[in-house]
Structures are given as structure tokens and as C-alpha cells.
N, C-alpha and C positions, 0 to 999 in steps of 0.2 A: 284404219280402225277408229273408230269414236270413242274417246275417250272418254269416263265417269267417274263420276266421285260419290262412295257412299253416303248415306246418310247418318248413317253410326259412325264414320269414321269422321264427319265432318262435326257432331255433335262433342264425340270426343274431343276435338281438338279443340272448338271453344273451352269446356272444361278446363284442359291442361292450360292453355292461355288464361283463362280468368282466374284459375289459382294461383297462378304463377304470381300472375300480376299482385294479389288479393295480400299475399306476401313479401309479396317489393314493400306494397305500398301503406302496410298497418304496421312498419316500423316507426310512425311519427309519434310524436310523443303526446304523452295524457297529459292533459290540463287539471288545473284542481289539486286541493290539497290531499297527501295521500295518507293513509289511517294511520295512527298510534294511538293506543288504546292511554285515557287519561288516564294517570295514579289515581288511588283512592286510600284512603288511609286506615289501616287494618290493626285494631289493636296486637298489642302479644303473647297477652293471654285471656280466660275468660274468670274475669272478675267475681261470677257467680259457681264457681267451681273452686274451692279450697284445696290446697292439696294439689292441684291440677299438676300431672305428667303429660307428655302427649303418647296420643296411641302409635302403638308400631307397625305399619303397614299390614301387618298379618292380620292386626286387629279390627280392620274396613268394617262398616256395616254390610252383613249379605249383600252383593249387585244384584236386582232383583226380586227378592224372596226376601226381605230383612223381615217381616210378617211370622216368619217361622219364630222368630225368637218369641213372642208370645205365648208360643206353646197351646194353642187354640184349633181344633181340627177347622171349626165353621170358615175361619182365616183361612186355613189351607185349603179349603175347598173353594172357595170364591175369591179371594186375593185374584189368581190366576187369569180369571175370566172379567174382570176390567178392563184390560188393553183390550180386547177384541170383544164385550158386549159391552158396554157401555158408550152411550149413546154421545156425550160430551167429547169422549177420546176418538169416536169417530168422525165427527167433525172437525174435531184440532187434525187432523189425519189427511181428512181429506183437503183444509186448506191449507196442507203441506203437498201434499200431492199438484195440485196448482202452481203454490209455488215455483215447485221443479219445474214444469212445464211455464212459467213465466220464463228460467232462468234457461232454459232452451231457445223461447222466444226472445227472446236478447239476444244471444251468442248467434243466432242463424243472422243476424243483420253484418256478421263480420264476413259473409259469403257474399258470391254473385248470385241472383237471380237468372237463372237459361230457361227456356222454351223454346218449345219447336212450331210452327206452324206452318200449314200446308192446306191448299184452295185449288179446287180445278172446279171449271166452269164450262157450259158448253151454250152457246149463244146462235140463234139464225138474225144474217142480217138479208136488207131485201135493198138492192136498187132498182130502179125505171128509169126506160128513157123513154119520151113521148114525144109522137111526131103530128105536128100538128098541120091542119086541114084548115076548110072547109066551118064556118061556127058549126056548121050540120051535124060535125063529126067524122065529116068522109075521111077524115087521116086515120094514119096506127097507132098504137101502140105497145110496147114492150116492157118485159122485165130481165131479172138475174137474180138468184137466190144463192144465201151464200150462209154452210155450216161453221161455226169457230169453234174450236178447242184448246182453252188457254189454261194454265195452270202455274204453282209457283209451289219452292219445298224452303224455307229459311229457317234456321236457327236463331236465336237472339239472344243477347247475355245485358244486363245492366248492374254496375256496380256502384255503393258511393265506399271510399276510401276511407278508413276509420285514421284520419291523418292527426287530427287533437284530442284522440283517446274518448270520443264521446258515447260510442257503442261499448267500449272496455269498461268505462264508468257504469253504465246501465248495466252492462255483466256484472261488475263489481256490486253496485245496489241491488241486483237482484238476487245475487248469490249470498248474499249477506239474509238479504230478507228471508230468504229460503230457511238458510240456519237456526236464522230466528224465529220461524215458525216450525221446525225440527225442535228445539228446545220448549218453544210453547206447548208441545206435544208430549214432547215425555214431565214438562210439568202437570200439564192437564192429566195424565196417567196417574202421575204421582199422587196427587189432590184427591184425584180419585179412589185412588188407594187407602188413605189416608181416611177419607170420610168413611170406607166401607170399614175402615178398622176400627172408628170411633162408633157405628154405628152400631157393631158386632160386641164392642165394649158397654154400649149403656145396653141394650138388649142383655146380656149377661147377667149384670148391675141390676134390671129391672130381675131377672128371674130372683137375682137372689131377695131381694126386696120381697119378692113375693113368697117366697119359702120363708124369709123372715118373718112377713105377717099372718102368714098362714097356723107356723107355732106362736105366734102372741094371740091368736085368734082363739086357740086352741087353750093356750094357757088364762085368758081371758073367762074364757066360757069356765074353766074349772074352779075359779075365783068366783063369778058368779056362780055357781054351783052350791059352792061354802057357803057365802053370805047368803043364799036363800035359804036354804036350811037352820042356817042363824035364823036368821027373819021369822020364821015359822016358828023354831023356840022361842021368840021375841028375847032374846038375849042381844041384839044389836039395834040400831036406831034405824026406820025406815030408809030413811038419809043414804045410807050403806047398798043398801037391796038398790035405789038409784045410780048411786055412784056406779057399782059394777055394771050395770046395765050400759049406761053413757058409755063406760070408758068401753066396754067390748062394739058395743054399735058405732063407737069413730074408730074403731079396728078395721070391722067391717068397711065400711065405709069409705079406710083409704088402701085395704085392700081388693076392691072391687074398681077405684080409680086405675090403680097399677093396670090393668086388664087394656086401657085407652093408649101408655104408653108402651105396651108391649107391640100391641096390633101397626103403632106408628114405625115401631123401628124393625121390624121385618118387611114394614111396605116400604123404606126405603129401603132397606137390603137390599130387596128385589128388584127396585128401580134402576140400584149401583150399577147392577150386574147383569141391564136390560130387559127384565122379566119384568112383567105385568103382575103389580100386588098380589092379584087374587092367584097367581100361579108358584106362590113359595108359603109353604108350611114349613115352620122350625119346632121341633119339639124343642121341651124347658130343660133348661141345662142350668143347674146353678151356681158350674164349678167356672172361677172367673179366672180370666188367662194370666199368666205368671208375667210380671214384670222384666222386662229384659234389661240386659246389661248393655249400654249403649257405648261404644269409644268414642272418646271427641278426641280429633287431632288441633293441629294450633288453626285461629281463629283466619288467615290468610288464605290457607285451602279451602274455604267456603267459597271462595271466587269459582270455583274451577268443580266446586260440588253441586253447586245447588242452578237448575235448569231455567228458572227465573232470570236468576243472573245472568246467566248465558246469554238468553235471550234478550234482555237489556241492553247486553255487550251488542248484539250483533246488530239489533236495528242501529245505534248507536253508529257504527261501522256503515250502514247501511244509507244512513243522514250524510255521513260525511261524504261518501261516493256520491248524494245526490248534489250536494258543491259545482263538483268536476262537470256532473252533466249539466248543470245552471251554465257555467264560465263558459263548457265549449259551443254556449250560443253564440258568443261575442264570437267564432272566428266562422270562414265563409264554407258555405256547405257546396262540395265538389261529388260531381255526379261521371261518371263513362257509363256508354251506352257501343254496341258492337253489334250489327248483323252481316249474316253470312248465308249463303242460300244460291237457287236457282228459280229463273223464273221464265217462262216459254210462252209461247204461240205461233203458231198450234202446240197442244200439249206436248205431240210425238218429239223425245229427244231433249225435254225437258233438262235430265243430269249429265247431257252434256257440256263438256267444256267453256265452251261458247257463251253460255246461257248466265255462268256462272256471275253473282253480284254479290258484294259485298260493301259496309259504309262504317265509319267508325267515329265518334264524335264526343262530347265534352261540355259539361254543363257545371258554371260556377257561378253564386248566387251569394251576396252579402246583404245583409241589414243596415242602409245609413242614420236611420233616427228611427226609433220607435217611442219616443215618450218615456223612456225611463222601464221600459216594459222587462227589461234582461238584466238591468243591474238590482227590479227587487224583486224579481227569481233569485237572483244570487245571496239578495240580503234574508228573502225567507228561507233560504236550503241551509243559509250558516243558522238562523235563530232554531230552527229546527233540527241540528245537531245541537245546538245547544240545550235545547229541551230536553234532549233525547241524553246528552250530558249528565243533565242534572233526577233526568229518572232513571239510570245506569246507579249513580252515586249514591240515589236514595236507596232502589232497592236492597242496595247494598248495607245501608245501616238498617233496614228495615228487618234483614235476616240476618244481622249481628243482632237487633234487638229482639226477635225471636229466638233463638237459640239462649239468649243472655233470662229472657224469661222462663222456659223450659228450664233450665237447669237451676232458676231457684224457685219455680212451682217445686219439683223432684226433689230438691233438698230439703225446703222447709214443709214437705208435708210427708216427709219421711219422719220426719223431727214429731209432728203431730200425729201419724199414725202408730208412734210408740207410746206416747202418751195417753192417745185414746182405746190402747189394748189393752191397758191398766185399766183405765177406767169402765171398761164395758166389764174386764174380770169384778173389780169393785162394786159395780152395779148389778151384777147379776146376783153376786152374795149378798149385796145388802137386799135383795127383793124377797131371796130365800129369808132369810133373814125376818122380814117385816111380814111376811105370810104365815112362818111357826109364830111369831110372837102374835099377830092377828086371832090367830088358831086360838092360841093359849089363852087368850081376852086382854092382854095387857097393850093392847095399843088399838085404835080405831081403823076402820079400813081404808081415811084419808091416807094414812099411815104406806098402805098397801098399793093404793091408787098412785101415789107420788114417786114410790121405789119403780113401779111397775113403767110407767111414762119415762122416768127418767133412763131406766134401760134402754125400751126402746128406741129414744131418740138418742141415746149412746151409739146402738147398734146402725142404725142409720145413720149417723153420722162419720162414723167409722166405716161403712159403705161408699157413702159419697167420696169421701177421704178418698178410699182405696180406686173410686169410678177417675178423678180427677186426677192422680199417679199416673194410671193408663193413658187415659185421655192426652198425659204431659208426655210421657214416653212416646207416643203416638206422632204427638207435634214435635219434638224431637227427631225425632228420626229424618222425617221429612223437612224440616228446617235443615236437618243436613245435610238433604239432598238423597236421602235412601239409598245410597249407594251408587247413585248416577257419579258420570267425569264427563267436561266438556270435552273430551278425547272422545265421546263418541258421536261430535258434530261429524258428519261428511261433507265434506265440499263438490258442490254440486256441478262444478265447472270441470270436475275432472270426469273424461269420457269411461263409460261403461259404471258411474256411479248409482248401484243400488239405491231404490227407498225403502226404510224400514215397515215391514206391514205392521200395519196397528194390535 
């Protein structure tokens, strides 16, 4: 009986062979220095925070939602729709997505490469014999025609052996880079959150500005009113009948401005949250969102809060695996190569025993001079961890010196918005004030013009005040890192690792 050998069973067995092997032989050791993350130096408390206790875990900002503490519906409604319309976070997104599939294509180089191939051929060959005569041609001659059917089935496996850890370093750089564009991601989120909060705060700020001029427009017009009636009794100085005119027409005038900042900061709303300007109407809301209570914990858990960081840390990490892959140029790069197969002629009988071939072989290959070419790869992968070093350490002071700003914007303009609550009370009585006595004739309507001004730009500025609070709470929050943890990096090398949709 003739004996055969599958082709799935022969395919198989390469397989089992090349793992086996792929396992002997990526027990050798990595080159390169291997990561610890440098100290950085964390104060111990924050210096612009008086009084400071730290918060109690219970006390986190919202994970997610910290937005809600404003107490603002427009936030509740669009906060949500950043991670998925906005068009910044879909890009941070999708070169994360990349990533991952870098960090696949690195890890598949710790594998053999197998294929199969298989050829059949069918050829006519032709011989003659000729017998020769006569120049005339009186001889014969002959031929023989002849069919072939040849064929072949092999498998093939090629491997190089990751023997100085230099494909494990490239996993390691990749998987690192991955992280760190996983953190870029939910910064870019963040940011973006962040601006649609700020954005939804002066929009606020402007309505109220505009309710505020709207009554001084009002209250203007009624001033003018007086003083023209004056004017007609001629009991006041023409002077007067001007004055009010001016001062109600730069009323106007910068409440009809307000209209330009309104229109800008709904067409950025819109943008935040992907939508096309012309496609978001906000009706006017004048009531401005409540200042939220923020916890700060001690100043060391900002490493581990804020996604910037993170991501710092991890290219950081990322430079230093690139070291390893520099160094393991210096040593020689080893190849195996295996085929296995049948190959016949005539076809018939091909997977028989007989037929059967197989070759196995080895290829090693060193660098003896290149010019210095490997040792400043080596010297650029260490400066560029070094780089990578010193912007880890920077951002790091950069969002202590955030946070340290934040909290005494918050402090001292709490300190001034008590101050200028008096003073807008004080202003508004002395306006009452210089309007009955205007009435009465005992004071001119400089008088009435000055109390008038001086309210308004009380009230305004006690606005602003209150616009800039938010705005502080706002960069606050997100200096903190909104409630993000580097606990929610994934490590991408582990199998069946999710990505997060945007």
C-alpha cells in the first residue's frame, strides 16, 4: 500500500516545531538598560492653600462627570458628547488605535513566519531522430512526442531568534508608546472638556452682561427722560440734556458689542461638540453656574492624576527601551530557515513517501566596522531619554505650578469678590441717592452721571470677578486631572487587551 502524508498534518507539525523551538530559544537575555522611573521632587503641601488638610478618598473629584458640580444643565448636556463628537479626541483616538496595532506588529516578530506552497505544471517535450540520405533528401525522418506532469506541495517556516532581547525591547517601546498615547487621549478629552466648560462659562457671563445692560439701558433712558423735561422747564444747563444722551448711547453701544461675543462663544460650543456653528441655537440664560467645592489631596498624587503626566512618564519609558534596541545592534543577527514538502514527476503519486524532501539551514551575520554608525544610535537613544527625562520633570513642575496658581486665583478673588459685593451694595445707593437729590435740584447731573458709571462698572466688574472664579475652578479641576488615575493605563501586550472607544 502507498504510503502518504497529509498536508494539514505536515503543516501542523512545522507549527509545533517552530514554537517549540521559538521557546527554547527567546530565553536569552535583553540588552539595554531596563526602566525605573526617575524621582521627582514633590513638595508636601500646597503653599497657596492655607489651612490645607488633605482630602479623604471619599472626597475624589467625580471620575468622569466632575462637570456636574457646576450645577449648569448646558454642561450636563454637552460635557457627555466630547469623548465621542469632537473632532481633536477623535484623532488622539485613532493614533491610539495605531499604536496598539504597532504594538502587535512588534510582538508578531517573536513568531516564525510558515507558508505553504504548491505548483503543478504540465509540459510537451518533442525529440527527432534523422536519417540522413542523399543532399536530395532521399533519406527519413522521425520523431517522439512526449506529455510531463510534474508537481510539488512544501511548507516553509523561517525564524530569527530574539536571543539579545531586541524584538522584546521594540515590544517594550512600543507598548510604552501605546500608553502614552492612551493618556494623550484621555488628556486631549480632558482639555476638551475643560474648554467646552470655559466656553459655557463666558457664554453665561456674557448673558448676564447683557441683562445687566439691558437694565442700565433702561435705567438710562429714564434719566434721560428727567433731564429732558428739566431742559424744557430750562431749570438745568443744556450741558445736562448732553450728558444723559452720551452716557445712555455708550450704554447702547456696548450693549449691542455684547451681541459679537455672544455669537463667538456658541459657535465654539458647537465646534467642541462637533457640530457645525450654524447648527446650535442657545437660548439666554442669565443664571451663572454655582461654584463647586473642589478636594485637593496632597501634592504627590498628582503623578498618578493628571494624564499629561502619565504620558511623559511613559514616552520617557518608551526612550529608554529605545537604548536596548540601539545596543542589540552591536551583537550578530541569527536567522533558521526549514522546508518540508513533496515534490514529483510525473505528478501521479506526488504525497507519496518516496517523494518526500525536506532542508534545514542557518544564517548568522555580524557587522565588523561600520564607521561609528551603532555606537551614535546608542549615544542618540540615551540623549533622547534624556530629553524625554527632563520633559517627564518639567511637566511635572508645570502642573504643581498650575494647580499652585488655581488655588490662589480662587483664594484671592474670593477675598475681592466680598469686597466688591459691598461695593456694588454702596454704589447702587449712592446712584439712588444722587438721582432724588438731582430731582430735588440740589446737585447737577455730573453728579448723577458719575454715581451712574461708577455702578456699572462696579457691576461689571464684580462679573468678571465672578467669570474668572469659574474659569479658576474650571482649570482646577483639570490640573487635577478630573478625576482620571494612571490605573486606567492598559497594557497592551497583555492578550485579549481591549481599547477604549473614544
Amino acid at each position: 500500500m502507498m504510503k502518504t502524508i497529509s498536508p494539514t498534518r505536515l503543516a501542523g507539525a512545522m507549527l509545533v516545531f517552530s514554537t517549540v523551538l521559538s521557546t527554547v530559544l527567546t530565553a536569552g537575555c535583553t540588552v539595554g538598560p531596563d526602566y525605573h522611573r526617575p524621582p521627582v521632587a514633590t513638595p508636601a503641601t500646597w503653599k497657596e492653600l492655607p489651612g490645607w488638610t488633605e482630602a479623604q478618598p471619599a472626597a475624589e473629584v467625580p471620575k468622569g462627570d466632575w462637570w456636574t458640580g457646576f450645577n449648569d444643565p448646558l454642561m450636563d448636556e454637552f460635557e457627555p458628547l466630547v469623548s465621542v463628537s469632537n473632532q481633536t479626541v477623535r484623532q488622539d483616538y485613532a493614533n491610539y488605535q495605531q499604536a496598539l496595532a504597532e504594538v502587535r506588529l512588534a510582538r508578531s516578530a517573536l513568531f516564525p513566519t510558515i507558508g505553504v506552497t504548491g505548483s503543478a505544471t504540465r509540459a510537451r517535450s518533442s525529440t527527432g531522430n534523422f536519417s540522413s540520405g542523399s543532399l536530395g533528401g532521399l533519406g527519413g525522418a522521425s520523431s517522439f512526442q512526449r506529455i510531463n506532469n510534474a508537481g510539488s506541495l512544501e511548507a516553509n517556516a523561517s525564524w530569527a531568534p530574539d536571543l539579545w532581547g531586541l524584538v522584546r525591547r521594540n515590544i517594550e517601546q512600543s507598548a510604552a508608546t501605546a500608553q502614552a498615547t492612551q493618556a494623550t487621549l484621555a488628556n486631549a478629552t480632558l482639555s476638551e472638556q475643560i474648554a467646552l466648560a470655559n466656553a459655557i462659562i463666558d457664554l453665561r457671563v456674557t448673558d448676564a452682561n447683557i441683562d445687566l445692560l439691558t437694565h442700565t439701558v433702561d435705567a438710562f433712558q429714564q434719566s434721560l427722560r428727567v433731564v429732558a423735561e428739566q431742559d424744557k422747564a430750562g431749570t438745568v444747563p443744556p450741558s445736562d440734556l448732553v450728558s444723559a444722551q452720551t452716557q445712555l448711547e455708550s450704554a447702547q453701544s456696548s450693549l449691542i458689542a455684547l451681541g459679537v461675543a455672544r455669537a463667538q462663544n456658541v459657535h465654539a460650543i458647537a465646534v467642541l461638540v462637533g457640530k457645525n456653528p450654524e447648527e446650535l441655537d442657545i437660548p439666554p440664560n442669565t443664571m451663572l453656574p454655582t461654584l463647586p467645592s473642589i478636594p485637593v489631596s496632597v501634592p504627590s498624587t498628582l503623578l498618578q492624576r493628571r494624564p499629561d503626566i502619565a504620558a511623559a512618564e511613559r514616552q520617557m519609558a518608551a526612550q529608554n527601551a529605545a537604548i536596548g534596541v540601539a545596543v542589540a545592534a552591536y551583537y550578530p543577527t541569527i536567522s533558521l530557515s526549514a522546508l518540508d514538502g513533496f515534490t514529483q514527476s510525473p505528478l501521479a503519486g506526488l504525497l507519496h513517501i518516496s517523494n518526500y524532501v525536506w532542508s534545514l539551514g542557518g544564517q548568522a551575520s555580524e557587522t565588523l566596522f561600520d564607521g561609528g554608525q551603532r555606537s551614535a544610535q546608542v549615544d542618540a537613544a540615551k540623549a533622547s531619554y534624556e530629553a524625554a527625562v527632563a520633559n517627564y520633570r518639567g511637566t511635572v513642575l508645570a502642573a504643581f505650578q498650575g494647580v499652585e496658581n488655581d488655588l490662589a486665583g480662587l483664594r484671592i478673588l474670593a477675598q475681592q469678590s466680598e469686597v466688591l459685593e459691598r461695593a456694588v451694595r454702596d454704589a447702587t445707593r449712592g446712584t439712588e441717592i444722587a438721582r432724588n437729590e438731582y430731582q430735588a435740584g440740589t446737585v447737577d447731573f455730573t453728579t448723577v452721571a458719575t454715581a451712574q458709571a461708577a455702578q456699572l462698572n462696579l457691576q461689571q466688574t464684580a462679573l468678571n470677578v465672578q467669570q474668572t472664579r469659574l474659569l479658576d475652578a474650571a482649570s482646577l479641576i483639570g490640573d487635577l486631572g478630573g478625576g482620571w488615575s494612571d490605573s486606567e493605563l492598559s497594557d497592551p501586550r497583555k492578550t485579549g487587551q481591549q481599547s477604549a472607544s473614544p
